[in-house]
ROLOLO-805138 format. One record per residue (C-alpha): chain; residue in three letters; x, y, z. Coordinates in steps of 0.25 Angstrom, whole numbers, plus 2048, in hexadecimal, padded with zeros to 3 digits. Layout:
REM ROLOLO-805138
+-------+-----+-----+-----+-----+
! chain ! res !   X !   Y !   Z !
+-------+-----+-----+-----+-----+
!     A ! ala !   X !   Y !   Z !
...
+-------+-----+-----+-----+-----+
END
This chain:
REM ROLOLO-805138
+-------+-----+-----+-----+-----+
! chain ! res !   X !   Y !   Z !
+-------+-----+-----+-----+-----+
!     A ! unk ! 800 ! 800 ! 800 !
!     A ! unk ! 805 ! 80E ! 7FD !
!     A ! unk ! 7FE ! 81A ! 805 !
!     A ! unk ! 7FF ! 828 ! 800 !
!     A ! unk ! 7FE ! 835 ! 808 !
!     A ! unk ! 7FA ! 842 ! 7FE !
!     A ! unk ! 7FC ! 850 ! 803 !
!     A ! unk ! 7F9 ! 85D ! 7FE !
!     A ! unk ! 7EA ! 85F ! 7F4 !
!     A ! unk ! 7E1 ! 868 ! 7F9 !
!     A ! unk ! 7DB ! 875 ! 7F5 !
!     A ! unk ! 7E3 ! 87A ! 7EA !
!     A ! unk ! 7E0 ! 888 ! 7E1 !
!     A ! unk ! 7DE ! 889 ! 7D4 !
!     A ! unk ! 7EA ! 88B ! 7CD !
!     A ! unk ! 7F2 ! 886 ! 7D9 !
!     A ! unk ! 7FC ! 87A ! 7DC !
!     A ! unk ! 7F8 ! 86C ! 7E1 !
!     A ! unk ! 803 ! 866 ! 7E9 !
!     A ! unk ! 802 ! 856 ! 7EE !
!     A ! unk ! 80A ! 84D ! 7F4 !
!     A ! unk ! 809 ! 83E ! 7F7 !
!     A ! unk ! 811 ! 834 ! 7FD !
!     A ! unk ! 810 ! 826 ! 7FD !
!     A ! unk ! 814 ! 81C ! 809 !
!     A ! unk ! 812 ! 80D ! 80B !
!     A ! unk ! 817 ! 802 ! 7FF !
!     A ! unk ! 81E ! 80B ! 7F5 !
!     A ! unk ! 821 ! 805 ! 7EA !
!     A ! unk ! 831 ! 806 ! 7E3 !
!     A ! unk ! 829 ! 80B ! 7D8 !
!     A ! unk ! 81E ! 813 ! 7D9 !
!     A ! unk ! 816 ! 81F ! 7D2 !
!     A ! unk ! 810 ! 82A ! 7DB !
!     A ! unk ! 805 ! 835 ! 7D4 !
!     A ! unk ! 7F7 ! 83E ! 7D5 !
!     A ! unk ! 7EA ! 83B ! 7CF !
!     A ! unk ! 7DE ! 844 ! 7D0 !
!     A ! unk ! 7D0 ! 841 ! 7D0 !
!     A ! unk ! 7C4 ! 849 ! 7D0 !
!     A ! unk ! 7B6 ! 844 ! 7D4 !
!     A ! unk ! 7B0 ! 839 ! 7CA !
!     A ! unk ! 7BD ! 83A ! 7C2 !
!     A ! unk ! 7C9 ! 82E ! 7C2 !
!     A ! unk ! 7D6 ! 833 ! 7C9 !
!     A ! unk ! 7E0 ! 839 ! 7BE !
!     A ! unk ! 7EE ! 839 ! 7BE !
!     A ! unk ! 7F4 ! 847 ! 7C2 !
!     A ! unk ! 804 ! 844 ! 7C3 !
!     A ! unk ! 80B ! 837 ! 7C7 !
!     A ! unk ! 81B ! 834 ! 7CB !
!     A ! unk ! 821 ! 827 ! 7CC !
!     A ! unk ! 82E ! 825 ! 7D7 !
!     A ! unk ! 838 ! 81E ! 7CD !
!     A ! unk ! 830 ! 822 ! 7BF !
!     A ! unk ! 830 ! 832 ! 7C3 !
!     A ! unk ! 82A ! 83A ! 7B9 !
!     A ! unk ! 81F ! 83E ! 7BA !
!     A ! unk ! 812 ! 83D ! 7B5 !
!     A ! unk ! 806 ! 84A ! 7B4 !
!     A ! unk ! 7FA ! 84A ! 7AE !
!     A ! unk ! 7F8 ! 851 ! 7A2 !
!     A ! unk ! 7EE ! 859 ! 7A9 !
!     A ! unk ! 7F9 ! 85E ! 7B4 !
!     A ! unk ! 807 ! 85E ! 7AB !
!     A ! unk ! 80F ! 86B ! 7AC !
!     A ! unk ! 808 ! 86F ! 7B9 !
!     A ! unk ! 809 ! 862 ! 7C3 !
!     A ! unk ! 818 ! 85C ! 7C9 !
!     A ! unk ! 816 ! 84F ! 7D0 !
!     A ! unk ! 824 ! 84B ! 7D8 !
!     A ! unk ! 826 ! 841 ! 7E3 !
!     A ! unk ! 831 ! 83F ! 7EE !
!     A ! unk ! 833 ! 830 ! 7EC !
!     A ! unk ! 83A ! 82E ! 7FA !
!     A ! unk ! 82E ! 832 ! 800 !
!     A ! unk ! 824 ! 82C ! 7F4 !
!     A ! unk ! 81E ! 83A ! 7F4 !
!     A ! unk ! 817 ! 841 ! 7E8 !
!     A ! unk ! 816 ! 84F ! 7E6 !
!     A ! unk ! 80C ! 855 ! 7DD !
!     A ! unk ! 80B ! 864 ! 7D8 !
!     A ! unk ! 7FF ! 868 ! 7CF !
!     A ! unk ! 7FF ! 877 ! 7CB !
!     A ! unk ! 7F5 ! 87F ! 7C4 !
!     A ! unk ! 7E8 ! 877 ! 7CB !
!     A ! unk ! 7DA ! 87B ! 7C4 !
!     A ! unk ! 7CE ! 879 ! 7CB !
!     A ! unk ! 7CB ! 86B ! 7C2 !
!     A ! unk ! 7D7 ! 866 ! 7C8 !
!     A ! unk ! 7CE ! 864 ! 7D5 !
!     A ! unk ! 7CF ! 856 ! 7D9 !
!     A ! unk ! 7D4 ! 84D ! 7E3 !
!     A ! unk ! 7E3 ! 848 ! 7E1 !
!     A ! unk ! 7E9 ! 83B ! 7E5 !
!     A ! unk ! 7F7 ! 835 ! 7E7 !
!     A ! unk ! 7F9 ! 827 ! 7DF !
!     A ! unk ! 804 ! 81F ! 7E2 !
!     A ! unk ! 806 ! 810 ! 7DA !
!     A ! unk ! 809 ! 805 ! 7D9 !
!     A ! unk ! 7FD ! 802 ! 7DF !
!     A ! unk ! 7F3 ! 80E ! 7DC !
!     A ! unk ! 7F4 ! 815 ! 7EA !
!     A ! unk ! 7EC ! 821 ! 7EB !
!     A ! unk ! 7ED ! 82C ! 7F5 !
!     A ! unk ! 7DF ! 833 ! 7FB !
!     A ! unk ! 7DF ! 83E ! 7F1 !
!     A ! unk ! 7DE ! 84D ! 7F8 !
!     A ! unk ! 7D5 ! 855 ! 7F2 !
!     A ! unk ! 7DA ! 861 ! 7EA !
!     A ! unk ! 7CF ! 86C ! 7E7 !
!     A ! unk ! 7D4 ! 877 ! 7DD !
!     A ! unk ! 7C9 ! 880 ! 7DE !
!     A ! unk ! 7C3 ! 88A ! 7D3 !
+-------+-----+-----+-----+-----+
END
């Protein structure tokens, strides 16, 4: 089992930056891959930006290229995720992935109001 712990989400201004962080604990694989998804209500969860820990470049969203940066610390199997330039459509929840396995973190809510 792998558990990760997101930070950061919240309230965020049009226009402004999201910032996120997770980090994973428990059975870390040698090999792993570490991203965000988003999902709103009634819609499947999209890909935003994923990084793996040996295979580092990453990978954006065509939606997000040229405004997002996803990084990770892999001594402490961390991600970072910056999104800039957030329009109010860009409301949704967010959520950490982490395989193999297909772990999943809870997903904090990211408002961008209009």
């Amino acid at each position: 089992q792998v558990q990760l712990v997101e930070s950061g989400g919240g309230l965020v201004e049009a226009g402004g930056s999201l910032r996120l962080s997770c980090t994973a604990s428990g059975s870390i694989s040698t090999v792993n891959n570490m991203g965000w998804y988003r999902q709103v209500p009634g819609k499947l969860r999209e890909l935003v930006a994923a990084i793996g820990n040996v295979s580092t470049t990453p990978t954006y969203a065509a939606a997000v290229k040229g405004r997002c940066t996803i990084s990770r610390d892999t001594s402490r199997n961390t991600v970072h995720l910056q999104l800039d330039k957030l329009k109010p459509e860009y409301t949704a929840r967010f959520y950490c992935h982490y395989c193999p396995g297909y772990f999943w973190g809870r997903g904090p809510q990211v408002p961008v109001p209009s």
